[in-house]
LOTI-793465 format. One line per 8 residues: number of its first residue (from 1); their letters; for each residue z, x, y of N, C-alpha, C. Coordinates in steps of 0.001 Angstrom, whole numbers, padded with zeros to 6 digits, always signed. Example, Ala and Ser with C-alpha at 12.3 -4.5 7.8 and 13.67 -1.06 7.14 Angstrom:
BEGIN
1 = as = +007800 +013190 -005690 +007800 +012300 -004500 +007800 +013200 -003300 ~ +007080 +012850 -002250 +007140 +013670 -001060 +007870 +012900 +000030
This chain:
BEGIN
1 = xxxxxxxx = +088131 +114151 +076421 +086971 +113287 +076523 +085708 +114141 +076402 ~ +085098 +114129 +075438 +083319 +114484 +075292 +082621 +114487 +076438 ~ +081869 +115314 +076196 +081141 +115196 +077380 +079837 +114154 +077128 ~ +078631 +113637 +077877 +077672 +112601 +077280 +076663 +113539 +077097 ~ +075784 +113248 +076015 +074566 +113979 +075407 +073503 +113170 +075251 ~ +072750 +114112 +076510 +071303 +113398 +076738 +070366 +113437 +076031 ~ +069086 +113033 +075656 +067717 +113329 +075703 +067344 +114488 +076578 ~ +066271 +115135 +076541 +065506 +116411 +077507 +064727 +115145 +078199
9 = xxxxxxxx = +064548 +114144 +077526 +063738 +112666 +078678 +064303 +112187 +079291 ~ +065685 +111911 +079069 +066713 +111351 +079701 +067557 +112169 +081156 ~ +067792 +113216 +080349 +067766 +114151 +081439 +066403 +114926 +082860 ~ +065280 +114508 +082330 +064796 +114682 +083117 +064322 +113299 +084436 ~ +064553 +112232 +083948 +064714 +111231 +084267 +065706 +111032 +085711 ~ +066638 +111878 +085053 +068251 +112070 +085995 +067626 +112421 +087089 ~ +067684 +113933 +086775 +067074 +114987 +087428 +065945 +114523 +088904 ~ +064986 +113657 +088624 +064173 +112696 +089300 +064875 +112112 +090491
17 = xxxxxxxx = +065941 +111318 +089530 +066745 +109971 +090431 +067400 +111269 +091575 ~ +068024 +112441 +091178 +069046 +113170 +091802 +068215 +113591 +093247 ~ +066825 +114007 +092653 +066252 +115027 +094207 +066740 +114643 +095271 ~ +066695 +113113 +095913 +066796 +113063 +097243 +068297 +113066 +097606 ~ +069192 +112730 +096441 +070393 +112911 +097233 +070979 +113977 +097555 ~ +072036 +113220 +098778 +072875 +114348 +098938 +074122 +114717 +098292 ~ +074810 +115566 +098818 +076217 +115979 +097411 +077117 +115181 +098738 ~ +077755 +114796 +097515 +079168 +113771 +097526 +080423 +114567 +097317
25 = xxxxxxxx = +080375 +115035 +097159 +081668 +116030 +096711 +081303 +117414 +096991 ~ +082435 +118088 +097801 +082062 +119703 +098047 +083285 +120014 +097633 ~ +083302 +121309 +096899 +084173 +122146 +096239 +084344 +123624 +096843 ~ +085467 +123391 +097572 +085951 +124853 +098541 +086181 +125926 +097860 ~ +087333 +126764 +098860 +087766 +128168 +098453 +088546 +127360 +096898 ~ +089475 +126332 +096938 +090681 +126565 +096338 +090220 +126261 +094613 ~ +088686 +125737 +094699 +088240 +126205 +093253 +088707 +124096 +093074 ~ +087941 +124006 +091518 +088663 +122416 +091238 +090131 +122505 +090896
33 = xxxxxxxx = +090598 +121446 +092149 +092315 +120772 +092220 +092209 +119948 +091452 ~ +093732 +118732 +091166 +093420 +117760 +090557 +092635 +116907 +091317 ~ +093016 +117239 +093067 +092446 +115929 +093952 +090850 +115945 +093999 ~ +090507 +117025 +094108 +088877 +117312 +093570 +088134 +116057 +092365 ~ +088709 +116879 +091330 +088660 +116120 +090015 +088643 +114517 +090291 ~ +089772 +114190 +091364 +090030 +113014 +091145 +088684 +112131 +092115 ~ +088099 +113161 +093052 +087025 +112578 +094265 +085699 +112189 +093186 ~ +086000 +113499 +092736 +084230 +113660 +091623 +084124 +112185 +090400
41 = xxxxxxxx = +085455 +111739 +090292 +085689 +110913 +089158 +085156 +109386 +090153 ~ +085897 +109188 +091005 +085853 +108045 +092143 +084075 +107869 +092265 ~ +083924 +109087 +092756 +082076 +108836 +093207 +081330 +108458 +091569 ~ +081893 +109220 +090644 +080791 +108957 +089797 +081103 +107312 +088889 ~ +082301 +106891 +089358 +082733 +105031 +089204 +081798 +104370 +089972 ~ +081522 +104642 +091209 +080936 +104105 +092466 +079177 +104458 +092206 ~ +078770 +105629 +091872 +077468 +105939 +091933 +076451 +106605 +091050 ~ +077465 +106870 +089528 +077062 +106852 +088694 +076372 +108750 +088330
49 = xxxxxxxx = +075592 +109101 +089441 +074696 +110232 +089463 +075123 +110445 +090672 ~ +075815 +111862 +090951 +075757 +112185 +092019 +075640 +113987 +091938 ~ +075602 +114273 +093162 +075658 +115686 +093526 +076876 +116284 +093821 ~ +077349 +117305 +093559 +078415 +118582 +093819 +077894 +119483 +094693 ~ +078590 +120262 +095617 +078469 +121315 +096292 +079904 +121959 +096177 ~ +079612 +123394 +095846 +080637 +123947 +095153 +080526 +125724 +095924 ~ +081223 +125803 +097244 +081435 +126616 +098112 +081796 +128286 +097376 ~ +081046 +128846 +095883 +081841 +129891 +095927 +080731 +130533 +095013
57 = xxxxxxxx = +080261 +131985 +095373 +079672 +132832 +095254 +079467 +133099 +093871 ~ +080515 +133245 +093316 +080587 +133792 +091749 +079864 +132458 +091033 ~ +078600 +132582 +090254 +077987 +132112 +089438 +078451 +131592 +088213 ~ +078954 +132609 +087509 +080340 +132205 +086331 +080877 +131062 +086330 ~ +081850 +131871 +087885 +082724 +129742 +088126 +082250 +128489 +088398 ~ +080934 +128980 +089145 +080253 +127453 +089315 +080339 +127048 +087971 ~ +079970 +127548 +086832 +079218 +127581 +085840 +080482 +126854 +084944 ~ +081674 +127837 +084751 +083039 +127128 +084490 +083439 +125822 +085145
65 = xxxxxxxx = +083023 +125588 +086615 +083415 +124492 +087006 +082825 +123114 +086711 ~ +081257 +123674 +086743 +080582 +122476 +085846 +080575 +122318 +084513 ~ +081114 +122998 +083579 +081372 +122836 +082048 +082639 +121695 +082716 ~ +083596 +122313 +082972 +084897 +121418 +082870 +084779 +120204 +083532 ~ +084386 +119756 +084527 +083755 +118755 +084953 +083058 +117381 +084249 ~ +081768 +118177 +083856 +081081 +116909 +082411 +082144 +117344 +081403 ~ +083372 +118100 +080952 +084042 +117540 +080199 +085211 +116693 +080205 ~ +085893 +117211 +080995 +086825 +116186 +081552 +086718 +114902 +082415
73 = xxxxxxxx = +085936 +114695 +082988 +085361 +113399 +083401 +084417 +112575 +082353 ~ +084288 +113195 +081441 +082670 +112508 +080065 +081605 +112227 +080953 ~ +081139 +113419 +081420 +080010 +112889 +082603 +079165 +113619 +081670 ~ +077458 +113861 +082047 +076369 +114384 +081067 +076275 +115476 +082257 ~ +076108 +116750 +082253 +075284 +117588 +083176 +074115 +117673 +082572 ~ +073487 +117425 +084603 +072309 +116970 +084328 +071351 +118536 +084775 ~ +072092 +118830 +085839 +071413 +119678 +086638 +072289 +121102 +087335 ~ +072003 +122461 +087207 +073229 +123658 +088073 +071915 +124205 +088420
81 = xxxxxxxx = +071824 +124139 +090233 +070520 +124672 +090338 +071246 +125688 +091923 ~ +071725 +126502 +091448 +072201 +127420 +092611 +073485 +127039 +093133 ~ +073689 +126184 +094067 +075519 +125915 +094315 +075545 +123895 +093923 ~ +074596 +123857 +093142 +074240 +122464 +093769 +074575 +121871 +091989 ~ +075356 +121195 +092037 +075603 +120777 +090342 +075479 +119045 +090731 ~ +074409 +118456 +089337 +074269 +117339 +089598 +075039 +116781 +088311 ~ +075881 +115386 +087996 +076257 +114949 +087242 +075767 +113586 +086921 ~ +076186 +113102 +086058 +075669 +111708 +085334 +076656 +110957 +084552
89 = xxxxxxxx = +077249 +109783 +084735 +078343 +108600 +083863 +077615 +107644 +084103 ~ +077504 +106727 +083280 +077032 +105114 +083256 +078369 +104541 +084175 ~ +077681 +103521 +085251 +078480 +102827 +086267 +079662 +101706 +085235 ~ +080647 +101914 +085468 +081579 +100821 +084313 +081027 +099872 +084788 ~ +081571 +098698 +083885 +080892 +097024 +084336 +082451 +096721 +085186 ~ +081850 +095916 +086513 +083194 +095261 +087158 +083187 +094099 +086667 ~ +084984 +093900 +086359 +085038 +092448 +086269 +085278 +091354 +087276 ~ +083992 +090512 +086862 +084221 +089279 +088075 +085039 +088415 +087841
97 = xxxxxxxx = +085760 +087865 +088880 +086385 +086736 +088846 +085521 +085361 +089509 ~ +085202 +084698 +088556 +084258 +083657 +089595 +085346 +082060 +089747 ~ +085885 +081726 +090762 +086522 +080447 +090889 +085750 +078964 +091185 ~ +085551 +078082 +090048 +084312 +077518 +089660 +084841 +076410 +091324 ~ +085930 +076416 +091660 +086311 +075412 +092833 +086377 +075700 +094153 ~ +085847 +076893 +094257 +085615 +077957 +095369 +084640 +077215 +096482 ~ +085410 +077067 +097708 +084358 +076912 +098758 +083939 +077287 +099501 ~ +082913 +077501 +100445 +082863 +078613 +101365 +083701 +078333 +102534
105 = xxxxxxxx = +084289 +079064 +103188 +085064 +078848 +103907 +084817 +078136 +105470 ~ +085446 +077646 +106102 +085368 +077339 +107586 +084758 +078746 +108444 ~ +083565 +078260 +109014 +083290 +079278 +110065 +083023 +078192 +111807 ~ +083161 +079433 +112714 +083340 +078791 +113827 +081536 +079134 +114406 ~ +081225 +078284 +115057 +080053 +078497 +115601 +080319 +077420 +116996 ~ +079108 +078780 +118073 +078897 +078426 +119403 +077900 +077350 +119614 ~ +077548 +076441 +120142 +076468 +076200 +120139 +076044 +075060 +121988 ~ +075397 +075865 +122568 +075003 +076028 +123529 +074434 +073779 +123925
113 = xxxxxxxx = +074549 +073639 +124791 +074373 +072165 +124975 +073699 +072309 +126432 ~ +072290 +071497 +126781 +071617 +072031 +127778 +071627 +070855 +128694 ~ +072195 +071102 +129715 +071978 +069825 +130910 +070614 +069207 +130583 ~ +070388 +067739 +131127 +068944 +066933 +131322 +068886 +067216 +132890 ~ +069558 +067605 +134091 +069574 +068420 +134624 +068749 +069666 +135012 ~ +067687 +070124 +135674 +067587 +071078 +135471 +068156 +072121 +136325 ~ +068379 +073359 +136252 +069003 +074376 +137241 +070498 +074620 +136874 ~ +071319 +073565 +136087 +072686 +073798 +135907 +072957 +074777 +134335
121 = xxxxxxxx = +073946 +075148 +134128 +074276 +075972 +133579 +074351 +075141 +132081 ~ +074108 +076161 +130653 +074327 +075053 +129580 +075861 +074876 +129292 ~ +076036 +073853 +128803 +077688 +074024 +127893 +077776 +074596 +127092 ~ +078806 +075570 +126877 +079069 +076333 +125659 +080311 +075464 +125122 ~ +079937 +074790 +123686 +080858 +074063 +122693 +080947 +075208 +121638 ~ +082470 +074982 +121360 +083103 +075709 +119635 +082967 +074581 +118999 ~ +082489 +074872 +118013 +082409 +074186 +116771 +083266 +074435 +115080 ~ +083995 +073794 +114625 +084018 +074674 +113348 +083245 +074215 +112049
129 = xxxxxxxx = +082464 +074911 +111684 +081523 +074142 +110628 +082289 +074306 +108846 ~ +083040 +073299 +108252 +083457 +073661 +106896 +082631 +073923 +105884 ~ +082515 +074374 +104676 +081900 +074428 +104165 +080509 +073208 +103621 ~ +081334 +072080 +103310 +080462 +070932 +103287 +079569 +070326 +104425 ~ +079663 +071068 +105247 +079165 +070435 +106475 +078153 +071637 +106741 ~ +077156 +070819 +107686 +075818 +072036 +108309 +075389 +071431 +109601 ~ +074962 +072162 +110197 +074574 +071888 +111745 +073270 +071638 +112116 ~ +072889 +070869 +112723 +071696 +070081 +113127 +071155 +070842 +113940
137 = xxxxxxxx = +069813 +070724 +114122 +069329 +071516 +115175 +069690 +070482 +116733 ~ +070133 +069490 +117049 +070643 +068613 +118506 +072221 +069300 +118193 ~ +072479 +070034 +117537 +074079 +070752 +117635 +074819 +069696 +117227 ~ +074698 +068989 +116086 +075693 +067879 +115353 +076012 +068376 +114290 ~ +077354 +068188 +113816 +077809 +068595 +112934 +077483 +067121 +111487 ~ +077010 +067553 +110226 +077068 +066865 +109439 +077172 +067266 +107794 ~ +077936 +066081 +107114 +078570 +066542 +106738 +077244 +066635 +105068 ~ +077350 +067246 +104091 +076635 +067184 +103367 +076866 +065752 +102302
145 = xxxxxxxx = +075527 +065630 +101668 +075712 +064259 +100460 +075526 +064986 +099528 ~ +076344 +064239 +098571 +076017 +064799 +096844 +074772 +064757 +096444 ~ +074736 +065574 +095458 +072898 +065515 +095237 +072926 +064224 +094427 ~ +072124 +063794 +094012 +070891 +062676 +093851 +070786 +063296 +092227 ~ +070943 +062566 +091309 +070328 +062613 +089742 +068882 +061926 +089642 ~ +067971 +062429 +088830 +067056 +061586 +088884 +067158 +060798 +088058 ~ +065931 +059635 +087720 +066145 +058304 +087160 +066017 +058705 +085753 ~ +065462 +059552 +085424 +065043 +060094 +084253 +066526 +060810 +083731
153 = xxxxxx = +067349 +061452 +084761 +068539 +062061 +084059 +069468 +061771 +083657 ~ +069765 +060000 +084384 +070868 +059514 +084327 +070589 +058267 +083508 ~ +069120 +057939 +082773 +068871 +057118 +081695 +069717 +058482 +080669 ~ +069605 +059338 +080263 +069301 +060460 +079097 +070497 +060993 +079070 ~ +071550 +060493 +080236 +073079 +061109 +079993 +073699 +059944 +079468 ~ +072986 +058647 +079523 +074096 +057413 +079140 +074206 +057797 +077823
């Protein structure tokens, strides 16, 4: 896999977005594993631009480690600024599943009921509110109405 080839605008652009973060991935004694490889790949699915920290003295290998890196992942290097290697992949697109019959689900709600009484304690009622339904501010449950077409929409659909 290629590695990605920036602009000097594009890349400096990166470079920008990168300052404040922090590194996502640190790279020990044992140098890049596959499981390494496989962390650096995960974050840059998830975040597109991230930072490396890469625990080892010799300059060279950083240097080897970030070549192999933007190549084997197709990431762009953006940035090797001392132990600190920044990378760059466009976020893949997720695929949605949208279920057009989807409802929101049943949730349970408390809702407190106050003596006419004064001095006694309130009632605490469970409620479960379904999706079609919404709660009143007197703590009634009701249920929703279909919307309403206007007169104008339902001349123009006949």
């Amino acid at each position: 896999m290629p590695q990605i080839q920036l602009t000097p605008a594009e890349r400096r652009e990166h470079r920008a977005n990168a300052h404040h973060l922090d590194p996502v991935v640190m790279i020990g004694g044992d140098g890049l594993t596959p499981a390494v490889q496989k962390e650096v790949h995960a974050a840059l699915n998830a975040h597109g631009l991230i930072k490396v920290r890469v625990f080892n003295d010799d300059r060279a290998a950083r240097d080897q480690i970030y070549q192999q890196l933007a190549e084997e992942l197709s990431a762009a290097p953006i940035q090797h600024i001392g132990k600190l290697l920044v990378l760059w992949r466009p976020i893949p697109e997720k695929e949605k599943t949208v279920d057009e019959d989807r409802m929101p689900g049943p949730r349970d709600v408390k809702v407190l009921k106050f003596s006419s009484r004064g001095g006694q304690r309130p009632e605490v009622k469970q409620l479960r509110v379904l999706g079609n339904q919404r709660l009143t501010a007197g703590g009634k449950v009701k249920r929703a109405q279909p919307k309403q077409k206007s007169i104008k929409k339902r001349q123009q659909g006949d």
